[in-house]
C-alpha positions as YAML, in Angstrom:
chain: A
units: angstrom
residues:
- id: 1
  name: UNK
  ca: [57.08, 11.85, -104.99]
- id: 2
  name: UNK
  ca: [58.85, 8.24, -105.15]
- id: 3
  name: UNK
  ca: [60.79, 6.62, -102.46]
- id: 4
  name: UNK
  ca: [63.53, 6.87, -104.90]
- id: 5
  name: UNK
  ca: [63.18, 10.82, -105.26]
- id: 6
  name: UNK
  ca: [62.51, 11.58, -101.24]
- id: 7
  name: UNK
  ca: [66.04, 9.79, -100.55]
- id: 8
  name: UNK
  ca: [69.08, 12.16, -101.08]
- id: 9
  name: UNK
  ca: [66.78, 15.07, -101.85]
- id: 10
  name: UNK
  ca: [67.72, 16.92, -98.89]
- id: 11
  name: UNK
  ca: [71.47, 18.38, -100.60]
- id: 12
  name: UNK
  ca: [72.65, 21.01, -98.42]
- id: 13
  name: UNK
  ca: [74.16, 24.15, -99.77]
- id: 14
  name: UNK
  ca: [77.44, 26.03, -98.36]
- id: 15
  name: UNK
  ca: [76.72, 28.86, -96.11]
- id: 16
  name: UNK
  ca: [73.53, 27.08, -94.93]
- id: 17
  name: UNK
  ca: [73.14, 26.76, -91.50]
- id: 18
  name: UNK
  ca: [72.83, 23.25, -89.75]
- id: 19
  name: UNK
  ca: [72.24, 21.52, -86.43]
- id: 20
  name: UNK
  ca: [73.96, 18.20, -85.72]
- id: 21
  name: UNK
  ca: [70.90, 15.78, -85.75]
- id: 22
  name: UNK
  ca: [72.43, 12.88, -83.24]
- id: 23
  name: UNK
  ca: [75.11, 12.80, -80.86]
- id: 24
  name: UNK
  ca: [78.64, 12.15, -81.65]
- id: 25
  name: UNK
  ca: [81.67, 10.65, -80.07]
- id: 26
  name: UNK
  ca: [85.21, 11.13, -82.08]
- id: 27
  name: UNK
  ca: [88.29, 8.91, -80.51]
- id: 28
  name: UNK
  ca: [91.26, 8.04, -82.26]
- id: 29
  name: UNK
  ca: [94.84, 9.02, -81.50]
- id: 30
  name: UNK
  ca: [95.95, 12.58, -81.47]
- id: 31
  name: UNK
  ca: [99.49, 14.24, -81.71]
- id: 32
  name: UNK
  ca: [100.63, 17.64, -79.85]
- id: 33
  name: UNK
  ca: [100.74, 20.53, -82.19]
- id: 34
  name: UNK
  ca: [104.06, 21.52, -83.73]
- id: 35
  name: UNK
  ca: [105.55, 17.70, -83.73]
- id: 36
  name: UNK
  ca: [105.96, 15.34, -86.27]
- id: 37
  name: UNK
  ca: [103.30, 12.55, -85.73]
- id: 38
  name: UNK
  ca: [105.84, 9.78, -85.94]
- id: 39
  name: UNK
  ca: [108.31, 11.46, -83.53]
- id: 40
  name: UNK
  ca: [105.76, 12.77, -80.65]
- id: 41
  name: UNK
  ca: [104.01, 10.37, -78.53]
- id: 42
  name: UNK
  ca: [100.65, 9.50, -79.38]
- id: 43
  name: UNK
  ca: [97.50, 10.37, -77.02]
- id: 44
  name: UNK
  ca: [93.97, 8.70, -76.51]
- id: 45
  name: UNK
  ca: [91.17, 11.09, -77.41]
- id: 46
  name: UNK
  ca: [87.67, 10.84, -77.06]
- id: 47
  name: UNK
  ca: [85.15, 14.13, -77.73]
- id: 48
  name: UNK
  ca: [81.40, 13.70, -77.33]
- id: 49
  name: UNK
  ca: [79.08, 16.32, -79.65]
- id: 50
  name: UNK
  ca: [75.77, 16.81, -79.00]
- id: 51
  name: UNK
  ca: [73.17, 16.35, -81.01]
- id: 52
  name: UNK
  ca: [71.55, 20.25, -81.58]
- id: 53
  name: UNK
  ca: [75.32, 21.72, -82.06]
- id: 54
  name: UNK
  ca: [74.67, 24.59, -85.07]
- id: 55
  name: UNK
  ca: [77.19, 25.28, -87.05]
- id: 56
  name: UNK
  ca: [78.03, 26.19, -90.89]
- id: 57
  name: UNK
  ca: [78.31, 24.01, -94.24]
- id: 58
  name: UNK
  ca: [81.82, 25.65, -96.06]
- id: 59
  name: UNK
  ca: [81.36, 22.79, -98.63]
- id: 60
  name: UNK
  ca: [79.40, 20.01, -100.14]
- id: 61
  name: UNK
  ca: [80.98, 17.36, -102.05]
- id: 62
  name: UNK
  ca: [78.99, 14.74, -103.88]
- id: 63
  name: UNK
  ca: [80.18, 11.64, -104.34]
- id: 64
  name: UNK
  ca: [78.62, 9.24, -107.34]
- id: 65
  name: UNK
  ca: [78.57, 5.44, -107.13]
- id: 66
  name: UNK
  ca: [79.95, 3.38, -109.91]
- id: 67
  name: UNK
  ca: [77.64, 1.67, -111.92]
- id: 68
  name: UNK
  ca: [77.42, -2.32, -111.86]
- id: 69
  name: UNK
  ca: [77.45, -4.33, -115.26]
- id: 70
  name: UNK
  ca: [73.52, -4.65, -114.58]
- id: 71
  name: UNK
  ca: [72.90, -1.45, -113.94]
- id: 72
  name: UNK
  ca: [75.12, -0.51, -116.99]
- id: 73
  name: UNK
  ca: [73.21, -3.68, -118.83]
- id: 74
  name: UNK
  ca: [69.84, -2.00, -117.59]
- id: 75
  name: UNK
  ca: [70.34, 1.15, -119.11]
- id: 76
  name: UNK
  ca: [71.25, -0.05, -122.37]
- id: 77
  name: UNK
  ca: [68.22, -2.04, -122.90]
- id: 78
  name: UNK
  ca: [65.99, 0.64, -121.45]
- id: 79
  name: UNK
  ca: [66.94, 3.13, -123.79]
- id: 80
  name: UNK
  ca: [67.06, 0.12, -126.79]
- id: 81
  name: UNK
  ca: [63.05, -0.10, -125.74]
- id: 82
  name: UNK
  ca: [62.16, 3.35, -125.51]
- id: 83
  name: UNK
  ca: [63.98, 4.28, -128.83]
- id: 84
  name: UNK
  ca: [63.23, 1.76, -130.85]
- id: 85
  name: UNK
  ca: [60.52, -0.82, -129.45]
- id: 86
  name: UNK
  ca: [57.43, 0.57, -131.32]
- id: 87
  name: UNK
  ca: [58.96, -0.67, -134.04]
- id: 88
  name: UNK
  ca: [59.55, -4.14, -133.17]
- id: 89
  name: UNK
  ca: [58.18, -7.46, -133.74]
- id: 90
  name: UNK
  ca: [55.53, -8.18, -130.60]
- id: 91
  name: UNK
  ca: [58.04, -11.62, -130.06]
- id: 92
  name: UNK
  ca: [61.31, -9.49, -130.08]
- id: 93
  name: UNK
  ca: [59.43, -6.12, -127.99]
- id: 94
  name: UNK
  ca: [58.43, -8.79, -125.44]
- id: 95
  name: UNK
  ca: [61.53, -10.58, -124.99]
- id: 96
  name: UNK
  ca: [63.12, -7.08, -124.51]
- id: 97
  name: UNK
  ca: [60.52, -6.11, -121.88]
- id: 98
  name: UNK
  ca: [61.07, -9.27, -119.81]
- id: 99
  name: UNK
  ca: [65.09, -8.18, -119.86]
- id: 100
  name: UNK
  ca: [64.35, -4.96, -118.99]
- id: 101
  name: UNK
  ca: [61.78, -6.38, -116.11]
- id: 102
  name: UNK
  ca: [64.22, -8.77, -114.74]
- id: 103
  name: UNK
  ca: [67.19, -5.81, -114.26]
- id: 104
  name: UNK
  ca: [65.04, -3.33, -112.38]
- id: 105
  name: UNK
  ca: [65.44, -4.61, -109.05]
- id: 106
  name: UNK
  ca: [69.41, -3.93, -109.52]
- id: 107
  name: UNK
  ca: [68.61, -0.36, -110.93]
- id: 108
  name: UNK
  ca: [66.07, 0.53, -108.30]
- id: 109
  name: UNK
  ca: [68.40, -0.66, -105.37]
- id: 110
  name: UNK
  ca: [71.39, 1.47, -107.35]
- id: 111
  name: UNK
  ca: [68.75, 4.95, -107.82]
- id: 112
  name: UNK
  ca: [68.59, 4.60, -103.59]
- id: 113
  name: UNK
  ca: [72.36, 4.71, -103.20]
- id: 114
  name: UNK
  ca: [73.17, 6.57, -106.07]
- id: 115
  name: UNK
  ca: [74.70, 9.48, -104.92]
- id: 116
  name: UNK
  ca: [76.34, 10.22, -101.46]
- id: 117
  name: UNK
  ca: [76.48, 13.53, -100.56]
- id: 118
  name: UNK
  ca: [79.17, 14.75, -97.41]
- id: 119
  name: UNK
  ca: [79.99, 18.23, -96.21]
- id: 120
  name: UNK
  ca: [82.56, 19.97, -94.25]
- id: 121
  name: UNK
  ca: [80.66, 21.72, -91.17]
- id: 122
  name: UNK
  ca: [82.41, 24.54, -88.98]
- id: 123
  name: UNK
  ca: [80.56, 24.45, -85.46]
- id: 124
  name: UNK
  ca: [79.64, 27.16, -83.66]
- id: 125
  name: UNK
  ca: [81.93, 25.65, -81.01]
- id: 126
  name: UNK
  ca: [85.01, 25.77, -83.31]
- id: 127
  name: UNK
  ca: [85.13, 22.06, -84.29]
- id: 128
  name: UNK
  ca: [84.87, 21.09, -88.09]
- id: 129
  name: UNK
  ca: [83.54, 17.84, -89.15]
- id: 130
  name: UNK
  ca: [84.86, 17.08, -92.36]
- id: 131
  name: UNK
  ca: [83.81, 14.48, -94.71]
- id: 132
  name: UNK
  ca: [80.63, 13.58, -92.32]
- id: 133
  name: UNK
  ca: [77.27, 12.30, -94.63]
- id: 134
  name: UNK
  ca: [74.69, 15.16, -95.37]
- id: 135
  name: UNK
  ca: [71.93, 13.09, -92.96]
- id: 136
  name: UNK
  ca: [73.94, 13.46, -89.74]
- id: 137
  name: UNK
  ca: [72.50, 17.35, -89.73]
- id: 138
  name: UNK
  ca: [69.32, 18.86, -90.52]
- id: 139
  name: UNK
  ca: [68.53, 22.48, -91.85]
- id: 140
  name: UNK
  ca: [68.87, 24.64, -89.07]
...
């Protein structure tokens, strides 16, 4: 297995149960229940999570990066030299390989980040961590 295919091959599923794999601290602002943000006072907040917390992934989203003009530029001539470079001239097949060549440190960095996966977690201890990357828990 590649580099390329370890990263991001850990997807977790909904109803899978995780542990929180480092410790957190949330602090922002925070408005009483019932009022209107912009009409109640606003309070300092600060919660620490532990890392070892279990809880339960209600849903995975996956989110796909856009694809840069090289990576886009890669792709093209990729497929151009897998469909149709047996055929040819050496000159032409070589001058396609060295464009290829020179675009692959783009597409490899692009493969590493190419999909971020985040989930919604419910802790055990009724919190839910919404929108927090897939690597911040492990199976559980």
């Amino acid at each position: 297995m590649t580099d390329e295919e370890d990263e991001g091959s850990m997807t977790l599923n909904v109803g899978e149960r995780v542990r929180l794999a480092m410790d957190l601290r949330l602090a922002g602002s925070v408005t009483p229940a019932g009022e209107l943000p912009e009409e109640a006072g606003v309070f300092a907040a600060s919660v620490a999570l532990a890392a070892g917390i279990e809880g339960t992934v209600e849903r995975v989203d996956e989110h796909h990066r856009q694809q840069s003009q090289e990576v886009r530029e890669y792709l093209r001539l990729k497929s151009l030299l897998e469909d149709f470079g047996h055929q040819m001239p050496p000159a032409s097949r070589k001058q396609l390989e060295e464009q290829v060549e020179a675009l692959e440190e783009p597409w490899v960095a692009y493969q590493r980040q190419m999909l971020r996966v985040t989930v919604r977690v419910r802790l055990d201890n009724g919190f839910v961590l919404d929108d927090a990357p897939e690597e911040a828990f492990t199976p559980a």
